[in-house]
Backbone bond lengths (Angstrom), bond angles and torsions (degrees), N, CA, C in turn:
res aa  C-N    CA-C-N  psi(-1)  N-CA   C-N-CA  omega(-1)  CA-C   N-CA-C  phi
1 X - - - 1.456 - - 1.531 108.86 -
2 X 1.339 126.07 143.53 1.379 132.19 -175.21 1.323 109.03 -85.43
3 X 1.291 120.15 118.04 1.767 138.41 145.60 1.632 87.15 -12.90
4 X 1.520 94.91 143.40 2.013 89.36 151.36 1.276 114.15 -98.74
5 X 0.849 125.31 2.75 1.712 126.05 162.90 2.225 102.55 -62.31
6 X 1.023 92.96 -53.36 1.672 99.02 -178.21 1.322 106.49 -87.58
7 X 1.179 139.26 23.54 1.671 154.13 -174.01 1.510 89.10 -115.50
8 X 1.133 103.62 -56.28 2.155 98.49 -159.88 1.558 83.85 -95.19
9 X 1.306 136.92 -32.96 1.797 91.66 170.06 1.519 120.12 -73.30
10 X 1.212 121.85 -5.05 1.503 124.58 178.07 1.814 104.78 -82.27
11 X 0.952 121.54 -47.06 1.424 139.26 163.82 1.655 117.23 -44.61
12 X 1.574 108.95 -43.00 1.353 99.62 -167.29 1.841 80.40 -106.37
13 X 0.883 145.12 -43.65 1.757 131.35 -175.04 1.896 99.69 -57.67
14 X 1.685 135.07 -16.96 1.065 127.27 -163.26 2.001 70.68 -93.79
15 X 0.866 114.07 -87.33 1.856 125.03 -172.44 1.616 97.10 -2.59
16 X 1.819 95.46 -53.42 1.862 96.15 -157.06 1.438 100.48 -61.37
17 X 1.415 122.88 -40.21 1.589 129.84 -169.44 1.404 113.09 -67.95
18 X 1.518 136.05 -37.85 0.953 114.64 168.41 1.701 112.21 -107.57
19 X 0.831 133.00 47.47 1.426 139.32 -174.74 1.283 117.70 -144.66
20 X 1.644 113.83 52.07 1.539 116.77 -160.63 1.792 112.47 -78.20
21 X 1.261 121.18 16.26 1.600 114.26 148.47 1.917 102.71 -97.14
22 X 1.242 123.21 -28.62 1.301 109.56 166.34 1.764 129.01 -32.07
23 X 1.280 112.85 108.08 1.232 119.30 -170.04 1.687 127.44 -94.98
24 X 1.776 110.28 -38.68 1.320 116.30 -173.35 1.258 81.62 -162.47
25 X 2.104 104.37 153.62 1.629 99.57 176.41 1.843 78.08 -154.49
26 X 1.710 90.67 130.32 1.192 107.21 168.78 1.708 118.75 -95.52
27 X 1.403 100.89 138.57 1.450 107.75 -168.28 1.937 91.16 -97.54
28 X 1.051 111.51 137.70 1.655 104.32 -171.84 1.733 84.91 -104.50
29 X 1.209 110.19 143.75 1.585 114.45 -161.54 2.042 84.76 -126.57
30 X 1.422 121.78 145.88 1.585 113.95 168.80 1.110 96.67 -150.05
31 X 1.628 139.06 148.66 1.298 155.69 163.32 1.635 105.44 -8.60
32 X 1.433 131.06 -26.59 1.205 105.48 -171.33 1.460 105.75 -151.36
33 X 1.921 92.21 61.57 1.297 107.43 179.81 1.640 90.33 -98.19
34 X 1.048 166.71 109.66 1.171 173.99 -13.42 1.774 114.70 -6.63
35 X 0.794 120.25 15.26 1.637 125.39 -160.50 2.390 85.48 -131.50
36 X 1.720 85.52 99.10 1.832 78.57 164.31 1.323 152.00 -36.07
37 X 1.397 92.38 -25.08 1.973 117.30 -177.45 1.286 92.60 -93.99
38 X 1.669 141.77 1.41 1.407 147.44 -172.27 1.997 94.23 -74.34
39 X 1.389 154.78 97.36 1.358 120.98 171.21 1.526 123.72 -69.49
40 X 1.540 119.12 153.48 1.532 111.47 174.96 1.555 91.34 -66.62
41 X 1.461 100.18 163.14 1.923 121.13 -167.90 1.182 85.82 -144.85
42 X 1.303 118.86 108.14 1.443 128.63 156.19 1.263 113.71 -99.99
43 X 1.874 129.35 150.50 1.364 112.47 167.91 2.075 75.87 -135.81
44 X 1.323 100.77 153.35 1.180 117.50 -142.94 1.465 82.39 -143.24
45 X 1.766 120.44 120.96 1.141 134.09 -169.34 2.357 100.27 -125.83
46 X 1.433 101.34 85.18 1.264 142.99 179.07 1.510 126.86 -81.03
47 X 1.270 119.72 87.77 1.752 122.51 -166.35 1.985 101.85 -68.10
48 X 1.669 112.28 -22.10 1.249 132.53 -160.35 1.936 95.66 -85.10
49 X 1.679 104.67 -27.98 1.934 96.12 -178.22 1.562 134.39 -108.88
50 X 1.038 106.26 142.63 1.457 107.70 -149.05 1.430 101.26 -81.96
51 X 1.232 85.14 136.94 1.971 120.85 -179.33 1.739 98.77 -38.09
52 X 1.497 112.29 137.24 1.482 109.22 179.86 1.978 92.14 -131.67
53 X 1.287 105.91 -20.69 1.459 128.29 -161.73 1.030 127.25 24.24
54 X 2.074 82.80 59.86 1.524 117.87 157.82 1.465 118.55 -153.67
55 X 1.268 133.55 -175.00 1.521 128.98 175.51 1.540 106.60 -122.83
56 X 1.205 112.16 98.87 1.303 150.75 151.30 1.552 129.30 -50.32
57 X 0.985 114.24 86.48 1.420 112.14 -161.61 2.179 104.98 -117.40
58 X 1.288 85.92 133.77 1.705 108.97 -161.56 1.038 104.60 -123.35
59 X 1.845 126.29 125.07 1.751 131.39 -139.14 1.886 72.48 -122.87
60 X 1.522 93.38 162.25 1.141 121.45 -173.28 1.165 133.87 -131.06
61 X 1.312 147.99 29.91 1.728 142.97 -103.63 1.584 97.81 -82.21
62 X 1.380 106.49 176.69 1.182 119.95 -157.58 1.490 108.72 -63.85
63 X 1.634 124.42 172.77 1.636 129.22 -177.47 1.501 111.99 -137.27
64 X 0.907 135.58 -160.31 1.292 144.29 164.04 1.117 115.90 -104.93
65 X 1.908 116.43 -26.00 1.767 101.73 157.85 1.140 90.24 -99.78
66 X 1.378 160.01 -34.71 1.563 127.30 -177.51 1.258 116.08 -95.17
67 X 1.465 143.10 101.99 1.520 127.50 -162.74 1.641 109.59 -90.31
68 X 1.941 110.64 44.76 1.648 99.71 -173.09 1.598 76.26 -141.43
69 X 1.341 95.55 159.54 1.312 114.45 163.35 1.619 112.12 -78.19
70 X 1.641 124.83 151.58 1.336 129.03 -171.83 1.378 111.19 -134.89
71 X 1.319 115.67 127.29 1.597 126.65 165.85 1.169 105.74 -106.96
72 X 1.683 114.54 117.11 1.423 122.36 163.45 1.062 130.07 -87.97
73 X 1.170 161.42 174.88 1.537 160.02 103.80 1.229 122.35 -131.90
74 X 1.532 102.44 134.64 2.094 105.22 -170.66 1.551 85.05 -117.62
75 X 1.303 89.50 174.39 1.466 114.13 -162.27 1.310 110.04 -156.66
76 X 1.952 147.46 151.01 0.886 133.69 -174.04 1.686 101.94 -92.71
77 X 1.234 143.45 166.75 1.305 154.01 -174.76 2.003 91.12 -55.60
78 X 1.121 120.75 -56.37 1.609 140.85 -162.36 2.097 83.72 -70.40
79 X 1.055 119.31 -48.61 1.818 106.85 -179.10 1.297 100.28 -88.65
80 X 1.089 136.45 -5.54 1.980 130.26 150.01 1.465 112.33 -45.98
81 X 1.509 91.55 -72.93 1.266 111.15 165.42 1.747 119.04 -21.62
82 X 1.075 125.69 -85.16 1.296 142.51 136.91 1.802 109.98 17.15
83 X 1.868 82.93 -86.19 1.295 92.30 -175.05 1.516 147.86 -59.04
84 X 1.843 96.22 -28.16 1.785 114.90 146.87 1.411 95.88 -47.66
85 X 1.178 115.47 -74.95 1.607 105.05 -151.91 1.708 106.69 -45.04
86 X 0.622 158.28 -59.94 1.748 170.69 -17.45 1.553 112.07 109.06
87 X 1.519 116.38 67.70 1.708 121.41 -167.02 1.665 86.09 -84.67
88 X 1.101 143.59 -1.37 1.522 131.65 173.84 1.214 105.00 -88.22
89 X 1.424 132.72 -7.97 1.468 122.42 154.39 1.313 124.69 -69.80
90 X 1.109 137.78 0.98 1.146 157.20 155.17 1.210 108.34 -47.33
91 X 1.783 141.38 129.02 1.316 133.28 136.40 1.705 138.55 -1.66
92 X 0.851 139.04 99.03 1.534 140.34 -168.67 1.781 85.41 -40.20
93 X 1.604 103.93 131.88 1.803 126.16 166.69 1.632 78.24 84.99
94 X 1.370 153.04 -6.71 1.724 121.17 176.66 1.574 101.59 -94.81
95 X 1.505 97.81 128.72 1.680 122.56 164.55 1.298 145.05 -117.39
96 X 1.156 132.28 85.55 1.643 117.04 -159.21 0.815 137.53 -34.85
97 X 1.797 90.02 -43.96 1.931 108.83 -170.78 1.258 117.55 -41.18
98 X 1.505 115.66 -21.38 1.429 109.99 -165.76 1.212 119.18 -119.74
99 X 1.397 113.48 -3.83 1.694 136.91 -158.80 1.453 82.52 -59.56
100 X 1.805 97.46 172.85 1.805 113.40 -175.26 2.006 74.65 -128.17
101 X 1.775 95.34 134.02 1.751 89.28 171.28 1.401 97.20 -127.44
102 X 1.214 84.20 169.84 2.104 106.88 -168.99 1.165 95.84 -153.49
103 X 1.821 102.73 89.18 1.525 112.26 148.25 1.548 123.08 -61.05
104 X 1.216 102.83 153.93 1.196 107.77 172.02 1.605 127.53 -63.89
105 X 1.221 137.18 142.68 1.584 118.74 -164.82 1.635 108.72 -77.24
106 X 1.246 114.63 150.59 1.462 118.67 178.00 1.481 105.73 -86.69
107 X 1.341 116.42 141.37 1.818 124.89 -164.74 1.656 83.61 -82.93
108 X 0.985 120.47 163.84 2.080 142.26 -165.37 1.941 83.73 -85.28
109 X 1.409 78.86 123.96 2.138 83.51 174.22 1.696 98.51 -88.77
């Protein structure tokens, strides 16, 4: 069975591969993300999703390849923007300060 630490990098490297305006995806990390009933919280910063100019977050329950429950929310690069400025737009319990991020890799110049 997969760690959820190795669940959300399998999750966000599958996202990065087919989601080629996908740019950076923050993993929102909270005191009692070690606890299974904890879900991964991704917010997912997407040039490809359309502006709602808000954060929208869409639950996922558990699978047989992912055994955690998942909260999503994408956002366009311009409502990132935004959302630094203004971290109370964020979901009640989402925090940056602490998030784990996974840019996307840069192709060899």
């Amino acid at each position: 069975m997969l760690d959820k630490d190795q669940a959300t990098r399998d999750l966000v490297e599958h996202h990065l591969a087919v989601q080629p305006e996908l740019s950076v995806v923050y993993r929102i990390v909270n005191d009692n993300e070690a606890s299974p009933d904890e879900p991964i919280k991704l917010l997912e910063v997407n040039g490809a999703t359309l502006a709602t100019g808000s954060v929208e977050v869409f639950g996922f329950g558990p699978s047989h390849d992912l055994p955690f429950s998942v909260q999503l929310a994408e956002v366009t690069p311009g409502e990132f923007d935004q959302v630094r400025g203004n971290p109370q737009s964020l979901p009640p319990g989402w925090d940056l300060s602490r998030a784990e991020v996974f840019e996307r890799p840069r192709a060899a110049e």
